[in-house]
N, C-alpha and C positions, 0 to 999 in steps of 0.2 A: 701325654702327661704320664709318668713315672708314677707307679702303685704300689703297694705293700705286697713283699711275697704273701702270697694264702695259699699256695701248692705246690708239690714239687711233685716230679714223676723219675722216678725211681725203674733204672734198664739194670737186671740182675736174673742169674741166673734160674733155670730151673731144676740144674741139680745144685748140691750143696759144696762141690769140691774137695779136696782131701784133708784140705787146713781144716782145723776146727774153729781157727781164724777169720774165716768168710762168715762162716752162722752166725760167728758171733758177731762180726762188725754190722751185718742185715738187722739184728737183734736189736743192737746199740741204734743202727739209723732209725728203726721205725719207734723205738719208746725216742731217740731226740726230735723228732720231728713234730711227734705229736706237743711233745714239752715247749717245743719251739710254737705251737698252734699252728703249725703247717699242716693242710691235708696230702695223704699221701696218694699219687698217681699212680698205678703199678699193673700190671700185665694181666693181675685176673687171679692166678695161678695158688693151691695151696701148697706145691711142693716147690722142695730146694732152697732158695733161696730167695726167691719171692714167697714163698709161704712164712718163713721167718719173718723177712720185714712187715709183713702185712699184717701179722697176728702180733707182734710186737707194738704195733703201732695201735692198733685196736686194744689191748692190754692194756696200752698206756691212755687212754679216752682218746684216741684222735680217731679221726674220719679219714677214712680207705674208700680210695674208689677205684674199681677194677675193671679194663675193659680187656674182653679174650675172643677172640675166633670163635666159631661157632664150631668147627673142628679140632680143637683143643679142648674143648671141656670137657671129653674125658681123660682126657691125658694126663692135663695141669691141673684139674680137679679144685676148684674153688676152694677154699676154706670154712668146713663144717660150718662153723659159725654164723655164718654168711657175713658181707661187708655193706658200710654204709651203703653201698652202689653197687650195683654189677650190671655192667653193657654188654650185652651179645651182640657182637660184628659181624661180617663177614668175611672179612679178609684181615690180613697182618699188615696190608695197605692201610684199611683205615683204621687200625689197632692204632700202626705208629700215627696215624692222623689226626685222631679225638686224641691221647695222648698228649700232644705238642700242642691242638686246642686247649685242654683243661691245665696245664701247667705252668708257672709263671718262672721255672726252675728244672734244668733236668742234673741229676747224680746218676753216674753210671759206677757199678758196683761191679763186685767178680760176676764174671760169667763165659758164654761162650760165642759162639757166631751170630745166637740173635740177637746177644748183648752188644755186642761190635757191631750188627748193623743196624739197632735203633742209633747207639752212639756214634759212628759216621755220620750218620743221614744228618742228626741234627746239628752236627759242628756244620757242615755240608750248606745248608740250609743257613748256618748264622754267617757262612761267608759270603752267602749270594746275599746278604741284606735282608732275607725274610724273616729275621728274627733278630730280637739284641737280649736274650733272658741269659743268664747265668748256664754256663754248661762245668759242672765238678766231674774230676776223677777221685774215686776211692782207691789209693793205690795200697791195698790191703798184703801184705805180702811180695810187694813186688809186680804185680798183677797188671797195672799199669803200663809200668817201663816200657816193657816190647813197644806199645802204640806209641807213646812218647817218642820210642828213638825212632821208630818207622816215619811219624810227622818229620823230625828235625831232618831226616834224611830225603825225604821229598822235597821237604824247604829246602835242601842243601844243593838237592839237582832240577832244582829249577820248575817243580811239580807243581808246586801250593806257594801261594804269597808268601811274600815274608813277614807279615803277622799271622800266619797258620796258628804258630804256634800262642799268640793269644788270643785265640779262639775258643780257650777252655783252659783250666785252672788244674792242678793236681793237689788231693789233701792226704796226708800219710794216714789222717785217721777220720776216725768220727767226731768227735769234736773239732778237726780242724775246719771239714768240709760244712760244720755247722756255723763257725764263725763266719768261714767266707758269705755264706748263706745272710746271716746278720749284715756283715758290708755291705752284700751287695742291695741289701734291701733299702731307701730311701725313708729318710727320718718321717714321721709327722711331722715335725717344723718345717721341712723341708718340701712337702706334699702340700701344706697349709700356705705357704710362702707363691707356693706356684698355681696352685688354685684362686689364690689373690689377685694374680696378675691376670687373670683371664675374663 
């Protein structure tokens, strides 16, 4: 049975990048999420760009919940403040694991190679059938495209199905990747309708 989003987890860097572009779109996701009353899932981290979304989202009243390596805290350094949550892991195994447990939504924002492989893993994952959640790209600057064409071009030589490519959604901004968020979420009439039948 089909739920109401309550969480999204958010794959984003832990540096900040050169645009001042990136900071600010992390900024804009985490006060719209909370706006939206989505909690945010995110890697733990207080720098870069996970640092902005997470404190943004916290500014805004929403609940942050942050799971990190046990080898990473000092590196990515939590957030002063501390966050509704914070899970000590052991590995970036079960980082991306609890992650894709707790989220009913993932948004992959700028970043770098870990950002690209939580975001693989879980398109990855929603082909083999183990999942049917919403997967966004934030294509902030361009930032996107590369993966986009690299998908179109593996669909094209016979690598990945030919719904690869709607396997995940691209939003030019933050309010677009918010709307989709809103679609993709099923109405209460529609939740109440199906709880009837059962």
């Amino acid at each position: 049975m089909p739920h109401p989003l309550r969480s999204v987890a958010v794959f984003c860097g832990s540096q900040s990048g050169t645009s001042p572009a990136h900071a600010a779109a992390a900024r804009a996701l985490g006060a719209g999420l909370a706006a939206e009353g989505l909690a945010l899932v995110y890697g733990g981290g207080g720098v870069g760009l996970m640092g902005a979304v997470a404190q943004a989202a916290l500014a805004a009243g929403g609940a942050v919940h942050g799971i990190i390596p046990s080898f990473l805290l000092r590196a990515e350094r939590p957030p002063p403040g501390g966050l509704t949550s914070l899970e000590e892991v052991p590995s970036m195994h079960i980082r991306k694991t609890r992650m894709f447990e707790m989220a009913d939504a993932f948004i992959a924002l700028s970043g770098g190679l870990g950002t690209l492989d939580e975001l693989v893993e879980i398109i990855t994952w929603r082909q083999l059938g183990l999942h049917d959640k919403p997967v966004l790209l934030l294509d902030i600057e361009g930032w996107a495209q590369p993966f986009v064409a690299l998908v179109q071009a593996m669909t094209q030589q016979g690598f990945v199905y030919g719904a690869g490519r709607q396997l995940f959604q691209v939003a030019p901004g933050v309010e677009d990747a918010l709307a989709l968020l809103r679609a993709a979420a099923p109405s209460n009439q529609a939740l109440a309708s199906q709880a009837a039948r059962l």
